[in-house]
C-alpha positions in Angstrom: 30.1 168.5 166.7 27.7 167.6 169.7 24.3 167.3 170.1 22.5 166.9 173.2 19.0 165.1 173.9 17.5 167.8 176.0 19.4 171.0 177.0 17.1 171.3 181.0 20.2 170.9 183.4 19.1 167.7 185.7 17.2 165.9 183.0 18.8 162.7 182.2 18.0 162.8 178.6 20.3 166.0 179.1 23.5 163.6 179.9 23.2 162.2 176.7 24.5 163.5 173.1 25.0 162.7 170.2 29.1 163.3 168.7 30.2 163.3 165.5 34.3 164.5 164.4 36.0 164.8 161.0 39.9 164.8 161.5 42.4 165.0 159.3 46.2 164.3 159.6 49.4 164.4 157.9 51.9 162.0 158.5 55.7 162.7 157.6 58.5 160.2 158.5 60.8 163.0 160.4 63.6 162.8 157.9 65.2 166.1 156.9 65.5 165.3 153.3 63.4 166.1 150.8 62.9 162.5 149.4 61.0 161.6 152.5 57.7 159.8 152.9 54.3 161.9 153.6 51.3 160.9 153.8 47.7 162.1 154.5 44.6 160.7 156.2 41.1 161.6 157.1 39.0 160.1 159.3 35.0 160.4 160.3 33.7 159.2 164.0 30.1 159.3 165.3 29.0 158.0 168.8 27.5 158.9 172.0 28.7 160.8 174.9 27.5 160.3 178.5 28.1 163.3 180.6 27.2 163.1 184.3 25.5 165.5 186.1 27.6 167.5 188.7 26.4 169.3 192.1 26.4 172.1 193.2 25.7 173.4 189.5 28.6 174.9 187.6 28.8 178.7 187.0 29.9 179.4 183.5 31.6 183.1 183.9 32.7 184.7 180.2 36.1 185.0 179.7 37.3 188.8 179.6 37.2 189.4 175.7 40.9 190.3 174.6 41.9 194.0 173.0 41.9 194.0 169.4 44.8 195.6 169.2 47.0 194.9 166.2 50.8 193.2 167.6 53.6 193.2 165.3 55.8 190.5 165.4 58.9 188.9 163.9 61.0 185.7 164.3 64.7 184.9 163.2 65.2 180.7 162.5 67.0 178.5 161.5 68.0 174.8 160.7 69.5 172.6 158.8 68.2 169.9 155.7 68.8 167.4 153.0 68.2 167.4 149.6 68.1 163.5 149.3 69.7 160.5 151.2 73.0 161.0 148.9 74.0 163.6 151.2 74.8 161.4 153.6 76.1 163.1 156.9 76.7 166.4 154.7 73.9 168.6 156.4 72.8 172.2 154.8 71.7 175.5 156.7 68.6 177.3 156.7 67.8 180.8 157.7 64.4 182.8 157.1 63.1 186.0 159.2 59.5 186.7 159.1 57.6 190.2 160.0 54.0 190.0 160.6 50.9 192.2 161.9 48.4 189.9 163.7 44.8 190.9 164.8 43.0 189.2 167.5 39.3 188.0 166.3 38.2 186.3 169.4 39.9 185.2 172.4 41.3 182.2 170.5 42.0 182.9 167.0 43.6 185.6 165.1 44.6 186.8 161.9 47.9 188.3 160.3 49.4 189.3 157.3 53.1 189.3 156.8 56.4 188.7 154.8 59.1 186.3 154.8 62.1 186.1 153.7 64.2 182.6 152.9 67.8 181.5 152.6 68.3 177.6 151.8 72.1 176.5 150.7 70.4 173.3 149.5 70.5 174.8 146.2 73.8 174.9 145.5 73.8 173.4 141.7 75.2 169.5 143.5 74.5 167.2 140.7 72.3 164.1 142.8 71.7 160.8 140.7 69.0 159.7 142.6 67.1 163.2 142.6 67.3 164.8 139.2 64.0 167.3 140.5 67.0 170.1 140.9 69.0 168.8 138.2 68.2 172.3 136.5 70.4 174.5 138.5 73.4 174.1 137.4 75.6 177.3 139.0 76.3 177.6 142.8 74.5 181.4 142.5 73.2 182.8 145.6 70.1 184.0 144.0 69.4 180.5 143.8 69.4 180.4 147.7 67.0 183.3 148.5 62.9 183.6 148.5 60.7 186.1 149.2 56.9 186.1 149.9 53.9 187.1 151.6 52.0 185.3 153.9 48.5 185.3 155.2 48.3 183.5 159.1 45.4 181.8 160.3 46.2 181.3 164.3 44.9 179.3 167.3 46.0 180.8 170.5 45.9 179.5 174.1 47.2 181.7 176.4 51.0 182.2 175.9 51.0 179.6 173.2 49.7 179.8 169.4 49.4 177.5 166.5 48.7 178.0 163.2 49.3 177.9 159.5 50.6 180.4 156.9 49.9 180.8 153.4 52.0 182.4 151.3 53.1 183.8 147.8 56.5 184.1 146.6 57.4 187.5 145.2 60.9 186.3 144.6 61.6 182.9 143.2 64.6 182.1 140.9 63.7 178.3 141.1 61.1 177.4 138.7 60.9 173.6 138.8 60.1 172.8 134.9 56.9 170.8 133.5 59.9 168.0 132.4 62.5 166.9 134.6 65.9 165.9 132.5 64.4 162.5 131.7 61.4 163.6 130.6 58.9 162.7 133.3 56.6 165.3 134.4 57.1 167.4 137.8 54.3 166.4 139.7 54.0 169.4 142.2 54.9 172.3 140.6 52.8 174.6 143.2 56.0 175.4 144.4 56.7 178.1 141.7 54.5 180.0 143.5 53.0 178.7 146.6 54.5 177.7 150.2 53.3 176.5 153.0 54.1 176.9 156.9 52.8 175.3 160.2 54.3 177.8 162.7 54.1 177.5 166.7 55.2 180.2 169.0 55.2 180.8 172.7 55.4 183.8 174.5 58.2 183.8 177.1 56.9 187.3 178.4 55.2 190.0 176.7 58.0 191.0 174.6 59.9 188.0 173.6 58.7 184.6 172.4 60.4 180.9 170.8 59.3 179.6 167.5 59.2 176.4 165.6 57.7 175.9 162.6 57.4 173.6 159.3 57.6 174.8 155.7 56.6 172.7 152.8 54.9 173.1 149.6 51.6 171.1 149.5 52.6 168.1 151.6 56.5 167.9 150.1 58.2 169.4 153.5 61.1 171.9 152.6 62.6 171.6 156.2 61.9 172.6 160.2 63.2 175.4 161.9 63.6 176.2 165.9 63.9 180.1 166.6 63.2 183.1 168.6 61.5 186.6 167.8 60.1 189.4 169.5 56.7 191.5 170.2 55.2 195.0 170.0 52.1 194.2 171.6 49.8 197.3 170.3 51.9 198.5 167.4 48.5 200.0 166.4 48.2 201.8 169.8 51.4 204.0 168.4 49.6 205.5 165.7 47.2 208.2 167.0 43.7 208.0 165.3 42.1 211.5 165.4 38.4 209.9 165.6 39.4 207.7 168.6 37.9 209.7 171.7 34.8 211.1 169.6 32.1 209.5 171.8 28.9 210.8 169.1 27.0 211.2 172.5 24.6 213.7 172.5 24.1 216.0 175.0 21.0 217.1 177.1 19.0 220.2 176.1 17.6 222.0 174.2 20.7 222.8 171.9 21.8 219.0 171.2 25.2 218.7 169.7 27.8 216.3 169.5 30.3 215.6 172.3 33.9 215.3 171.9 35.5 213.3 175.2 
């Protein structure tokens, strides 16, 4: 947030403001298993900002407001993860495909809703000493392996590249981690019954394709990354005639004023 002193261009009161940020962070150490080390911050910053004056006076000319047109789009990933360090170099893949609707708010954020679907063979029943959180699953089942959810995105974009974060609900879960692990000491984040996570990035190679990235975790316990691709229908909307589209509710001059039809 800024605050200037005086808002006359050429006053020098005007170079001066007032700032003031709240950030927040999360910290993760990069490891791919899921006893890893995460941490989060926030920080608050005030000062002052000098801003000196520039000649010949800027021109501020809007930016050309973007269609809201709702896009469809939908990216394959994948990756690989741990469950903890025991796994040593043994690595496990991860698939999920995603389909979403996404409408443009302003130039530089959008919103979508969407579904995903997840396959993780980290679940494969592998007794782990050191992490008895699975301990529970005891059958290599691939039901174990596969979620299902919906999503609601919250996206910045810039240009050909956006950033945001996903919300979802799982529709299918068979893992249900329990109040009580096996020695009796309580699960402390059992959001993930229900609730996941994503920080997803994309960028648009043309109008059609794009690359993806993203992050899912539940709360701040990260599940794994995944690098992908996907593709765009840029005005999936556009492909569904609306019979009220070219009705302009002008009406016409004279004395017999009706409504015109364009």
């Amino acid at each position: 947030m800024e605050v200037a002193f005086a808002n006359m261009y050429g006053n020098p009161w005007a170079q001066w403001s007032f700032t003031m940020e709240l950030n927040g962070m999360a910290l993760h150490n990069g490891n791919i298993t899921k006893k890893s080390n995460n941490m989060a911050l926030g920080t608050v910053a005030l000062g002052l900002k000098y801003t000196p004056d520039v000649y010949p006076i800027p021109i501020k000319h809007p930016a050309e407001p973007v269609k809201q047109v709702v896009a469809m789009e939908g990216c394959l990933q994948g990756g690989v993860n741990q469950l903890d360090r025991e796994d040593a170099s043994r690595y496990y893949p991860n698939l999920s495909f995603n389909l979403g609707f996404y409408l443009p708010i302003t130039n530089a954020y959008r919103i979508g809703v969407g579904g995903d679907v997840f396959y993780n063979s980290i679940y494969d029943g592998k007794q782990r000493s050191d992490q008895i959180r699975y301990n529970f699953i005891k059958d290599d089942q691939l039901q174990n392996k596969i979620r299902a959810g919906l999503f609601l995105a919250n996206d910045l974009t810039i240009d050909r590249f956006t950033a945001g974060v996903h919300t979802g609900l799982y529709l299918f879960s068979k893992i249900q981690v329990p109040r009580y692990d096996e020695r009796g000491n309580p699960n402390g984040n059992r959001t993930e019954n229900f609730l996941y996570t994503k920080l997803v990035t994309k960028y648009k190679i043309n109008d059609y394709f794009l690359l993806t990235a993203q992050c899912k975790s539940h709360l701040l316990k990260i599940e794994y990354f995944e690098f992908g691709c996907g593709f765009v229908i840029p005005g999936i909307s556009l492909f569904f005639p609306n019979p009220f589209r070219n009705i302009s509710f002008k009406k016409e001059k004279g004395p017999n004023e009706e409504l015109r039809i364009d």
